[in-house]
TORNU-730665 format. One line per field, with one value per residue (C-alpha): residue number from 1; x, y, z; residue in one letter. Coordinates in Angstrom, 2 decimals. Example, Ala and Ser with C-alpha at 12.3 -4.5 7.8 and 13.67 -1.06 7.14 Angstrom:
! residues 2
resi = (1, 2) .
X = (12.30, 13.67) .
Y = (-4.50, -1.06) .
Z = (7.80, 7.14) .
resn = (A, S) .
***
This chain:
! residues 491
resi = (1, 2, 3, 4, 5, 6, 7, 8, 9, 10, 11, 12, 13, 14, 15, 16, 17, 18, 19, 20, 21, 22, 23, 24, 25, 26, 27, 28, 29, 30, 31, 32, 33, 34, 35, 36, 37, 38, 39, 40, 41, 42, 43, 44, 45, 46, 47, 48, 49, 50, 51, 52, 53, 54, 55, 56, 57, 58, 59, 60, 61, 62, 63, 64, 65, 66, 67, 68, 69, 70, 71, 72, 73, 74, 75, 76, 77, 78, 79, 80, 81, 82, 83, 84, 85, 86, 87, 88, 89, 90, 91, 92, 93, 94, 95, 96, 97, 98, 99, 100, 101, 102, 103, 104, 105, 106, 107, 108, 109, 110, 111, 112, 113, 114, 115, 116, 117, 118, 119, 120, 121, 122, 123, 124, 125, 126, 127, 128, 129, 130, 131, 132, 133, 134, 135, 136, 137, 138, 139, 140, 141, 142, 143, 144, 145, 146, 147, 148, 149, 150, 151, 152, 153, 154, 155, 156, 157, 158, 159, 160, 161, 162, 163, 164, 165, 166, 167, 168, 169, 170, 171, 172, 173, 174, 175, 176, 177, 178, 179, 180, 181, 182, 183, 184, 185, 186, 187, 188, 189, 190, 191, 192, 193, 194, 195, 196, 197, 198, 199, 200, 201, 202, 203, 204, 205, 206, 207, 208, 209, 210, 211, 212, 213, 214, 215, 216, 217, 218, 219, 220, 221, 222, 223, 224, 225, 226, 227, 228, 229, 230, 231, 232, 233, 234, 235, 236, 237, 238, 239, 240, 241, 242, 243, 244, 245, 246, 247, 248, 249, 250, 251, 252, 253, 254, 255, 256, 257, 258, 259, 260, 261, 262, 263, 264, 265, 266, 267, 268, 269, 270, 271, 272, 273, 274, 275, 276, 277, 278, 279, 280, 281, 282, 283, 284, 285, 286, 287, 288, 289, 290, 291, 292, 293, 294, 295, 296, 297, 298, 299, 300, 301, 302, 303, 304, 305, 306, 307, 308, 309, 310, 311, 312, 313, 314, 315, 316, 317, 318, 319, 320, 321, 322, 323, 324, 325, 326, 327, 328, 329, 330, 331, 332, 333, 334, 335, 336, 337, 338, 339, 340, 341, 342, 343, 344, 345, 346, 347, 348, 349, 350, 351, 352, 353, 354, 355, 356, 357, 358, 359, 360, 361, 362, 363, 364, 365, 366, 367, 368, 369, 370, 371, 372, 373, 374, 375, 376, 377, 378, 379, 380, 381, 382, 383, 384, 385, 386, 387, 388, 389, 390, 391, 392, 393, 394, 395, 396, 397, 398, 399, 400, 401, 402, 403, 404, 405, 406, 407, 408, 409, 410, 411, 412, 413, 414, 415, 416, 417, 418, 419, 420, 421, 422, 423, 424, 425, 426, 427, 428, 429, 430, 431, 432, 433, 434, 435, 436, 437, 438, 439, 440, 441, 442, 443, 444, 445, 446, 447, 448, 449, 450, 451, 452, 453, 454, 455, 456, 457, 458, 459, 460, 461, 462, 463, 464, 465, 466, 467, 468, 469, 470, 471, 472, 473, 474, 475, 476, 477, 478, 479, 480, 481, 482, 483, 484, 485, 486, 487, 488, 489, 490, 491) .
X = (117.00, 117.33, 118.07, 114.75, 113.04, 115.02, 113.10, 109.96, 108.28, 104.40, 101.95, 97.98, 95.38, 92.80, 89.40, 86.71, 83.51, 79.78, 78.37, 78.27, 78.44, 79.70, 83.22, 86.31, 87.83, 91.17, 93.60, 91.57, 91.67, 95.88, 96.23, 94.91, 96.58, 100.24, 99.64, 98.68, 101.72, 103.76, 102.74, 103.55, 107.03, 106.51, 106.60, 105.14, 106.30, 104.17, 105.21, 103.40, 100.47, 97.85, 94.70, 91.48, 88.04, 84.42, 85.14, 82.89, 84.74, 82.40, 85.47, 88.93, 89.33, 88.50, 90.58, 93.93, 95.93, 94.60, 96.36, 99.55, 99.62, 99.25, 101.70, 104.24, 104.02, 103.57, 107.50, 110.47, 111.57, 108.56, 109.55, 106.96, 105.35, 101.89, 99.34, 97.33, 93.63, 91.01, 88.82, 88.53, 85.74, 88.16, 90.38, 87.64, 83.74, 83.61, 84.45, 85.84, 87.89, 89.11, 90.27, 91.86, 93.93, 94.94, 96.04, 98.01, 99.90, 100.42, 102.36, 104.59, 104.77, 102.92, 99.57, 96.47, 95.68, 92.51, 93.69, 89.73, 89.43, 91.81, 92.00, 93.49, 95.89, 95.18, 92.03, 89.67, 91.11, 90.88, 87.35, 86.38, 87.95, 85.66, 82.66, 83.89, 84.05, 80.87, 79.35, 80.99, 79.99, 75.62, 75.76, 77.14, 74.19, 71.44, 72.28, 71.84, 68.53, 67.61, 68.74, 66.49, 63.59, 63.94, 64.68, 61.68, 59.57, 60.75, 59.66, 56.48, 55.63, 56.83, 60.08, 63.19, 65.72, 68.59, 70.01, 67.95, 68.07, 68.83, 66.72, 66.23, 68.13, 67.50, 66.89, 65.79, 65.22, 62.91, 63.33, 62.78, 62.80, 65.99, 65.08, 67.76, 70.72, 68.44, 68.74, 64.72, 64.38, 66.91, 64.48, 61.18, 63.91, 64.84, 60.96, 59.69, 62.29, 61.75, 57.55, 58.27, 60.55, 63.95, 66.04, 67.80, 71.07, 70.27, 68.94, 72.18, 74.43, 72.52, 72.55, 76.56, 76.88, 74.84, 77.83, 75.25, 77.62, 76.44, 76.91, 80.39, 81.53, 80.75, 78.95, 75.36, 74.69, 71.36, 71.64, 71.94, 68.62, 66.59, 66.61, 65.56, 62.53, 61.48, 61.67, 58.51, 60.19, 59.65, 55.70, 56.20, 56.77, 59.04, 60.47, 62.11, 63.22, 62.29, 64.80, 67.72, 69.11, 70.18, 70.89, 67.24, 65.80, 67.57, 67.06, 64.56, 61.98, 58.86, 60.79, 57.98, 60.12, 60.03, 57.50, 56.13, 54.10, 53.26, 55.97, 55.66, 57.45, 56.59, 56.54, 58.56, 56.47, 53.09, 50.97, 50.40, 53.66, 54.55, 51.74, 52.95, 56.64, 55.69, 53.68, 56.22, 58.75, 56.31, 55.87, 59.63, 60.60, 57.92, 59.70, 63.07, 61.21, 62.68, 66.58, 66.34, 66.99, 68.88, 72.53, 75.25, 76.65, 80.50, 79.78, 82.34, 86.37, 87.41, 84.69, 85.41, 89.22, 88.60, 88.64, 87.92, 91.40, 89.16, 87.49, 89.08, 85.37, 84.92, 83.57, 80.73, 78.10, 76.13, 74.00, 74.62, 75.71, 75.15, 72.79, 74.79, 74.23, 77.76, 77.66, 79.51, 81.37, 80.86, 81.98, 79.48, 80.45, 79.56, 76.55, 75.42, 76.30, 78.76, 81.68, 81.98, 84.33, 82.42, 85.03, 82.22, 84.15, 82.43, 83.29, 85.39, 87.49, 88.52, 89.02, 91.01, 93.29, 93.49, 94.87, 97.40, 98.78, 99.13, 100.82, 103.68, 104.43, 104.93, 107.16, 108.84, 109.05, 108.19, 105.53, 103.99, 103.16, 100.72, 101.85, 101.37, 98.33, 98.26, 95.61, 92.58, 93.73, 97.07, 97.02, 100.41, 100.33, 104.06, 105.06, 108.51, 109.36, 107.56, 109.33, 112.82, 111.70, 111.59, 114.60, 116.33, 114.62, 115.55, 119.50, 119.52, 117.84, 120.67, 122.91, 121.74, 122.00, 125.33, 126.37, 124.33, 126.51, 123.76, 125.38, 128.79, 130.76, 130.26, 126.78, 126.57, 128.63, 125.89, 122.91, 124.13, 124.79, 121.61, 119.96, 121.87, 121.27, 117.54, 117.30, 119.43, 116.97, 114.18, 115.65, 116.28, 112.76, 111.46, 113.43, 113.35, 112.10, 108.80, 109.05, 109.84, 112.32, 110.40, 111.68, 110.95, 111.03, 109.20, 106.30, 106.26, 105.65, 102.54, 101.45, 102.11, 100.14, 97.11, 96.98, 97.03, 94.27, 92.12, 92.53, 90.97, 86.93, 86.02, 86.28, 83.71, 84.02, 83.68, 86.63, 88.79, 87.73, 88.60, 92.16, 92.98, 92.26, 94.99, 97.52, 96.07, 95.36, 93.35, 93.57, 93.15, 91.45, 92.36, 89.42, 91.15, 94.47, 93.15, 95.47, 95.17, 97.12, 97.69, 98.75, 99.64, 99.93, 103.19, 103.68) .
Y = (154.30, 150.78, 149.94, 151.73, 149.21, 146.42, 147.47, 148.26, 145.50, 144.89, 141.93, 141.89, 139.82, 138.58, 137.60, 136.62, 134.93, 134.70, 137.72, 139.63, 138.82, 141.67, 142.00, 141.18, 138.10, 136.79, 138.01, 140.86, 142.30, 141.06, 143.10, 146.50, 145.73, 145.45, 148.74, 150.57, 150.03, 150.38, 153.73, 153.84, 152.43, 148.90, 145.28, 142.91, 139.10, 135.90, 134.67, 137.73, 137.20, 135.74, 134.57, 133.54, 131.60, 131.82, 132.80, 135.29, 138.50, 138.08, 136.90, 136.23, 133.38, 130.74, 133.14, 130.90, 132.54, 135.98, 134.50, 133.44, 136.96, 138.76, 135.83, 137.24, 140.31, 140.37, 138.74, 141.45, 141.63, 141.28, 141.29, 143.80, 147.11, 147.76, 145.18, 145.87, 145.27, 145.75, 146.84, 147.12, 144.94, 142.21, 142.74, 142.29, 143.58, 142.75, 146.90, 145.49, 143.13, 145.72, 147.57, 145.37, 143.68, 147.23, 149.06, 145.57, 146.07, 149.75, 148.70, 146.90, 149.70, 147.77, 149.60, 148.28, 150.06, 150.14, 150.91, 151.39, 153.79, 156.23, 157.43, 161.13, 161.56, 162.32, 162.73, 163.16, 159.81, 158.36, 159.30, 158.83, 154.89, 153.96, 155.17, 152.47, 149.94, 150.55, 150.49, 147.16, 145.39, 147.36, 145.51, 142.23, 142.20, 143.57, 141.02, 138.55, 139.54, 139.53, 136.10, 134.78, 136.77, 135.13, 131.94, 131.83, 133.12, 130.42, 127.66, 129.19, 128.35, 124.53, 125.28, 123.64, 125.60, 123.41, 120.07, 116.90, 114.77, 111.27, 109.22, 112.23, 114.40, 117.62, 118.97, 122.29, 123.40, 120.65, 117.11, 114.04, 110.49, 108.73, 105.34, 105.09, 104.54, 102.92, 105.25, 105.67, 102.44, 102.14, 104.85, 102.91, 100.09, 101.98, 103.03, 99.37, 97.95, 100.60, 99.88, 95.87, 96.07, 96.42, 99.36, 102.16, 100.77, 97.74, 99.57, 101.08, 98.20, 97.03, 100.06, 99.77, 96.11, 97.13, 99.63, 102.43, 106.20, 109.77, 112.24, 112.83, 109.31, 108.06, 104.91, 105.04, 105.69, 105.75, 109.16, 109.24, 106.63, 108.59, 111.91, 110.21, 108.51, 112.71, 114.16, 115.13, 115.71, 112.16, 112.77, 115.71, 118.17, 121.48, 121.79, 125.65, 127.20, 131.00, 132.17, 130.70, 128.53, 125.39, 123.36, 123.90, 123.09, 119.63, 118.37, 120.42, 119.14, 120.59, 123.91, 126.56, 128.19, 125.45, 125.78, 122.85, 123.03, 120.88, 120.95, 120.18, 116.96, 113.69, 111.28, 108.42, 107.22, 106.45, 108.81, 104.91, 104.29, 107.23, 107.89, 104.17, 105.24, 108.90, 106.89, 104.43, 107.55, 108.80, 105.86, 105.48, 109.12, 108.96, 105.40, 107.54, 110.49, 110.03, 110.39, 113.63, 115.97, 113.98, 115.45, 112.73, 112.02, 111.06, 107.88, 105.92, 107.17, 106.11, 108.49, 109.90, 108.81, 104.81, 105.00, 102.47, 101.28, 100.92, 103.76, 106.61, 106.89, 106.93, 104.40, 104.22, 102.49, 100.61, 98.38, 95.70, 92.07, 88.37, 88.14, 90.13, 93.14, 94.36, 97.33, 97.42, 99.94, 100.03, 102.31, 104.75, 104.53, 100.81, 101.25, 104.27, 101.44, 103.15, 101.27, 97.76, 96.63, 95.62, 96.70, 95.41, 95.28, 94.98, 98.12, 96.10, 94.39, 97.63, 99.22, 96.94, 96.18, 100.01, 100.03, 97.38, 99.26, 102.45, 100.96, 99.04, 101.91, 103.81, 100.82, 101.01, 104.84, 104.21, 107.09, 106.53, 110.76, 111.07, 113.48, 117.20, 118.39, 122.18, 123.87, 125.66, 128.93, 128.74, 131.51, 131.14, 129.19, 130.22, 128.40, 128.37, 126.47, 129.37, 131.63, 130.11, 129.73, 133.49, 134.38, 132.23, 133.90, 137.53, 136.22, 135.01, 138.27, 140.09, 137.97, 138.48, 142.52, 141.96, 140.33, 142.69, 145.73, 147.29, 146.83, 146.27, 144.01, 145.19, 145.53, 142.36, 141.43, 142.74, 141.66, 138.27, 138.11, 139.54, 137.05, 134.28, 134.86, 134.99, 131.70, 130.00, 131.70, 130.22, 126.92, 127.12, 127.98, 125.41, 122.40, 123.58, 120.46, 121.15, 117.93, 119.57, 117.00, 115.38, 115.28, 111.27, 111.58, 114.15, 113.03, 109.74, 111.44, 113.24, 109.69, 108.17, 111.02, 109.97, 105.97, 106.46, 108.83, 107.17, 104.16, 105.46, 104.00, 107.90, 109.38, 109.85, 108.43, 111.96, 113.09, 110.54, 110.76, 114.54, 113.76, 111.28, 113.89, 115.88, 112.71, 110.65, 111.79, 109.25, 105.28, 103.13, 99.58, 97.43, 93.93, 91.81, 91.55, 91.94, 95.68, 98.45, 101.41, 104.52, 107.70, 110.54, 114.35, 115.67, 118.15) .
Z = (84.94, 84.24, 88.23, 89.09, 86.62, 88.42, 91.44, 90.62, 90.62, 91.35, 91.91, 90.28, 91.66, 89.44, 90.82, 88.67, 90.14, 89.14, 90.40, 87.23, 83.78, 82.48, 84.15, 82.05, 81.75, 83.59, 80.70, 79.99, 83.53, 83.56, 80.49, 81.68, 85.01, 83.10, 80.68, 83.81, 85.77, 82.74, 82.68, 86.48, 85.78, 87.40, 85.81, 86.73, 86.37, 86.04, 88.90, 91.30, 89.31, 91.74, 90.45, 91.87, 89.68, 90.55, 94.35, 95.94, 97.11, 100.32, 102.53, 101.82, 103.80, 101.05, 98.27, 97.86, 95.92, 97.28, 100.90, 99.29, 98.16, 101.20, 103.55, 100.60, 101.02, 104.61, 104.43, 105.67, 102.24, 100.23, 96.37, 95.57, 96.96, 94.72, 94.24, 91.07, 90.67, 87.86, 90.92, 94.45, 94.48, 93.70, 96.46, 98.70, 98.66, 102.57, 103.61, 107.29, 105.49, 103.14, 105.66, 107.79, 104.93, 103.18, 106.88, 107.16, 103.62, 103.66, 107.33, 105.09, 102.61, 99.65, 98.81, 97.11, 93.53, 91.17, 87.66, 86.62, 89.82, 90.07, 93.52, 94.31, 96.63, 100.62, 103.13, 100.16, 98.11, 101.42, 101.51, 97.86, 98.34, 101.41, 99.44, 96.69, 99.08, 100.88, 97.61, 96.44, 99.54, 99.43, 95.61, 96.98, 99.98, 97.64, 95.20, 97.68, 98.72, 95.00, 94.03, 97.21, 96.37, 92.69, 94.20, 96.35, 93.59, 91.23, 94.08, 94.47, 91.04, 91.37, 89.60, 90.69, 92.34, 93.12, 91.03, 91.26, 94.33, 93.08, 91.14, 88.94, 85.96, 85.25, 81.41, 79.82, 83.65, 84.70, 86.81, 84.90, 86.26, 85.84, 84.16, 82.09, 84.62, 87.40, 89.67, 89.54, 90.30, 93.32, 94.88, 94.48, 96.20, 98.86, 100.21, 99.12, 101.92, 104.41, 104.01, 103.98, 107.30, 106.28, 108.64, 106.94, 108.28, 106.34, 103.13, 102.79, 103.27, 99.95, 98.18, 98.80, 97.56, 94.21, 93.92, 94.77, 95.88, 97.08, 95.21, 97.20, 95.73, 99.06, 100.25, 101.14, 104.85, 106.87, 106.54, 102.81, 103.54, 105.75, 103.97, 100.80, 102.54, 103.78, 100.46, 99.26, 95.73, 95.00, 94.90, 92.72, 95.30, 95.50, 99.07, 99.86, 102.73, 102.81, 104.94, 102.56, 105.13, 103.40, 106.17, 107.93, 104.27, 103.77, 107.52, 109.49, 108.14, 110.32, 110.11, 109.46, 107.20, 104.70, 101.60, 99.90, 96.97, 93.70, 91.20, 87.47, 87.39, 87.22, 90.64, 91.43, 94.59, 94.73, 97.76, 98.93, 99.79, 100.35, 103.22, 104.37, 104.79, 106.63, 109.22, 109.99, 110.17, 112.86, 114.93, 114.85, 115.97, 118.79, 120.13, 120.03, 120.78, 124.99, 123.20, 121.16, 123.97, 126.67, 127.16, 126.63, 129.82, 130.38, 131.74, 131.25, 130.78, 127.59, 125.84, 122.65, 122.36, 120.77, 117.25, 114.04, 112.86, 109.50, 108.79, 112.18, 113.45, 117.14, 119.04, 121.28, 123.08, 121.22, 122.75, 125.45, 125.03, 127.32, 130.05, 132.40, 129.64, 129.51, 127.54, 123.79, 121.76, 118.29, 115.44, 114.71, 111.04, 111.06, 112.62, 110.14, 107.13, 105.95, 107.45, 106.39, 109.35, 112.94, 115.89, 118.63, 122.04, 125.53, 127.36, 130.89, 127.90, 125.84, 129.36, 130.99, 127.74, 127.58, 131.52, 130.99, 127.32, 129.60, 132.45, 129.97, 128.30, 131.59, 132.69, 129.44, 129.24, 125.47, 124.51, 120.98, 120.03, 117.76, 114.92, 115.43, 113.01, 112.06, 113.76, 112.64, 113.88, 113.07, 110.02, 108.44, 105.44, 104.36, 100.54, 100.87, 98.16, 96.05, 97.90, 97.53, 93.64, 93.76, 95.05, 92.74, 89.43, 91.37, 91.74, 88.15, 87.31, 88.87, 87.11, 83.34, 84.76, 85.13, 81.86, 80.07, 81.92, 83.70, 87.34, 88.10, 89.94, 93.04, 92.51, 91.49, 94.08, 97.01, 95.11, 94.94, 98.77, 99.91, 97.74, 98.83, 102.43, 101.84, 100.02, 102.42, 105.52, 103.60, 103.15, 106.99, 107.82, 105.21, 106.85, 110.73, 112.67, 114.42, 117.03, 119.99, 122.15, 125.02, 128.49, 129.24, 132.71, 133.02, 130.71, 132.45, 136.24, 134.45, 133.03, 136.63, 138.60, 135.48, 136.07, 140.04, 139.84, 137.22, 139.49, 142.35, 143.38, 144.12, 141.21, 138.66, 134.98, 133.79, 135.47, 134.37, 130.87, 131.50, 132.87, 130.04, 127.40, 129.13, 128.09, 125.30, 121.84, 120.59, 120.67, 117.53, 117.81, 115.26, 115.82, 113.12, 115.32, 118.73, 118.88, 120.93, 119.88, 122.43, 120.89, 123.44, 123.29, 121.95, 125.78) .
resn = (X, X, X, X, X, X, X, X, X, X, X, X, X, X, X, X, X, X, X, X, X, X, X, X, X, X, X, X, X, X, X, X, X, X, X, X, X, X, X, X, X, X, X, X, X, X, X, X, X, X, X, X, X, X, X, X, X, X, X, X, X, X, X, X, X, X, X, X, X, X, X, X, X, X, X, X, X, X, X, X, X, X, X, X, X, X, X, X, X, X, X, X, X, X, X, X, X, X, X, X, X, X, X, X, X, X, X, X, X, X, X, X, X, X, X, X, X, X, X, X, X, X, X, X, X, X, X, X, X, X, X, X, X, X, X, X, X, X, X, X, X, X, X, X, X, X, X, X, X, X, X, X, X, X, X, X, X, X, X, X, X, X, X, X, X, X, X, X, X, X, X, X, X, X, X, X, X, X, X, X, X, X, X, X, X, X, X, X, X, X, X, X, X, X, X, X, X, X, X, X, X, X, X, X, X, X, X, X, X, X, X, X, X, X, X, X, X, X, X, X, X, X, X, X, X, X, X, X, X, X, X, X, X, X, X, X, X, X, X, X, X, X, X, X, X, X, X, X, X, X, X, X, X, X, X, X, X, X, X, X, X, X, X, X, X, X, X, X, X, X, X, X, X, X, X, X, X, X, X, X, X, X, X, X, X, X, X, X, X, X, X, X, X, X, X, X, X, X, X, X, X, X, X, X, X, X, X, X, X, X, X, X, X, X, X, X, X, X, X, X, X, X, X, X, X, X, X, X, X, X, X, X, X, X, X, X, X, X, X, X, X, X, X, X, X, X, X, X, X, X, X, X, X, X, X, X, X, X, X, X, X, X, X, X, X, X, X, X, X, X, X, X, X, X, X, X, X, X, X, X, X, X, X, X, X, X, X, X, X, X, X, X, X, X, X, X, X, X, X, X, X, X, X, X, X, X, X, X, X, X, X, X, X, X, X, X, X, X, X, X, X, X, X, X, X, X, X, X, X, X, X, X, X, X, X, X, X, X, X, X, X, X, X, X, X, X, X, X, X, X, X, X, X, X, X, X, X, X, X, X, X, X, X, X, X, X, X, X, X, X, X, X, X, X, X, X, X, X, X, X, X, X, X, X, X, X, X, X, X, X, X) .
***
């Protein structure tokens, strides 16, 4: 009896987001988790207690803790077989995801159980669970479709639906001016410039120096300038966009989705200025009107790989320089305002520094690799220190069995070696080296076959470009010290 409770061990995942108000709390939802599978003969411990706050059940890709979970369990000797949940609408309200996630446990042998929705046994609790799931996932799109219909009603009316842009506060539901920290002042700054001359690169290199930050804690850009100087909420106007898509809403502005009508709060730009500002926007997007569509040719080779040793923005053309009119890189950063470092360099200088960096560390067979970054798709996110954690609290579990005279010796005896050999697996897995050993040689005839062909008068600069990507990671140009840093692929 006592081994079987030795074994039986289960997880719970705890979700709890905004959705509803009425579903239990965190310790509420652990605490009819753990008198369920008492009943059912399992414990569970605090450390296979996985718990997620106010994350939507729409997709588990965000869920932390609800990936840990599954990356655990989805390990040869997983320390539990039954994941616990107050619903199945916390496991997941997405149906496909469901699905996918629960066929991948029960290949494992750990299954996925509701203790507020008993499920029967076979085809019919089979059936009876997808009708849960389906249902979970109609509330989670209907309440969607509510929430925008509200929303847009709410805007209709001239009622804000999203926090105050800055240079305002919001209180009891409404946007007030903010006088008292400035910031309603820095506004009437910022369209004041922009009317008198100034450019929204410039405007934000001040708003920087007077210590001025997005709401990201980041400095002021033109960006940051240019989508103040659109918003209409700053003549007491409610901007919407129908269709819920935030991004068309914040920089689409001619999109025909978007509503604007009078709010109820009080302006912070005259309709003088205001007017002023829209029309110089308008001249100024008709001058630049001949760049919005043009595709970005690969015109010269060192496209997209030169980077800000300040800031790690790329570099690029920026404008020409002497009589000759030698093009320039610049960082893009810098010339946004939100980099405070110039790295100007004419484009034959960068290049042919570049060519003679490339061709010493051929000579030199010395390759500088850029470190190996985890990629987007890669999809295990393994905590082995958790894991070894685990395994330690199991073998001290079988230990205290032992000395209580629950298993014997040679019980003991095996535990304590399986254990063992899974802790020091993990600890091998943990500390494996990843930097695969380069063949010299061999990387430096691929570099050599690069330089001669990049050298050649036929080819285009688009096809070198495309055959140093195939070498060079990125390159880091550091102005202050005249340095120019190659970092290749690791092959």
């Amino acid at each position: 009896m006592n081994e079987d409770v030795l074994l039986k061990i289960g997880a719970a995942y705890i979700r709890v987001s905004d959705e509803r108000q009425d579903e239990y709390s965190p310790d509420s939802q652990l605490k009819k988790i753990r008198e369920y599978a008492a009943r059912e003969g399992y414990t569970i411990p605090d450390e296979y207690v996985y718990y997620d706050d106010g994350i939507s059940g729409r997709s588990a890709k965000k869920r932390d803790d609800f990936q840990r979970m599954i990356a655990i369990a989805k390990e040869k000797t997983h320390p539990f077989d039954v994941i616990y949940v107050w619903k199945f609408s916390r496991f997941c309200r997405n149906q496909e995801e469901s699905m996918v996630y629960k066929n991948l446990l029960k290949k494992k042998g750990v299954s996925v159980v509701s203790v507020s929705e008993p499920i029967p046994e076979g085809h019919f609790g089979s059936l009876l669970e997808r009708v849960i799931e389906w249902m979970d996932e109609f509330y989670l799109v209907n309440l969607g479709a509510e929430v925008m219909r509200g929303m847009t009603e709410k805007a209709s009316r001239g009622e804000p639906t999203c926090a105050p842009p800055f240079g305002y506060i919001m209180r009891d539901g409404k946007y007030y001016p903010d006088e008292e920290s400035g910031k309603a002042n820095i506004v009437r700054e910022v369209f004041t410039l922009y009317a008198n001359g100034v450019k929204q690169r410039e405007i934000a290199l001040i708003l920087a120096e007077k210590g001025i930050r997005t709401r990201y804690g980041k400095n002021p850009d033109n960006r940051f300038v240019d989508y103040m100087l659109h918003n209409a909420c700053y003549i007491g106007k409610i901007r919407w966009c129908t269709d819920g898509t935030r991004s068309v809403s914040k920089r689409k502005l001619d999109n025909e989705n978007i509503m604007i009508v009078d709010g109820h709060h009080e302006p912070i730009i005259s309709m003088e200025l205001w007017e002023k500002v829209q029309k110089m926007l308008s001249d100024q997007k008709k001058h630049y009107a001949k760049y919005a569509k043009r595709q970005q040719p690969v015109d010269y080779m060192l496209k997209g790989l030169v980077r800000c040793s300040a800031c790690g923005s790329t570099l690029a053309v920026n404008g020409v320089s002497g009589k000759a009119k030698v093009r320039c890189l610049q960082c893009c950063n810098y010339s946004r305002g939100s980099c405070r470092t110039s790295h100007s360099i004419t484009l034959p200088r960068i290049e042919a520094a570049f060519m003679e960096g490339l061709k010493q560390a051929l000579g030199e067979k010395q390759f500088v690799i850029a470190p190996r970054m985890p990629k987007k798709s890669d999809t295990k996110t393994v905590d082995y220190d958790k894991l070894i954690a685990v395994e330690e609290r199991r073998l001290e579990r079988a230990k205290q069995a032992y000395l209580a005279e629950i298993d014997t010796i040679e019980q003991y005896a095996q535990n304590k070696k399986e254990i063992t050999e899974r802790i020091e697996d993990l600890i091998a897995r943990r500390d494996k080296d990843i930097v695969q050993e380069i063949d010299m040689d061999v990387f430096a005839k691929k570099v050599a076959g690069i330089v001669e062909f990049i050298e050649r008068d036929d080819v285009t600069a688009s096809a070198k470009n495309e055959a140093l990507h195939t070498i060079i990671e990125t390159i880091i140009y550091e102005k202050a010290k005249g340095n120019l840093a190659i970092y290749f692929h690791d092959l």
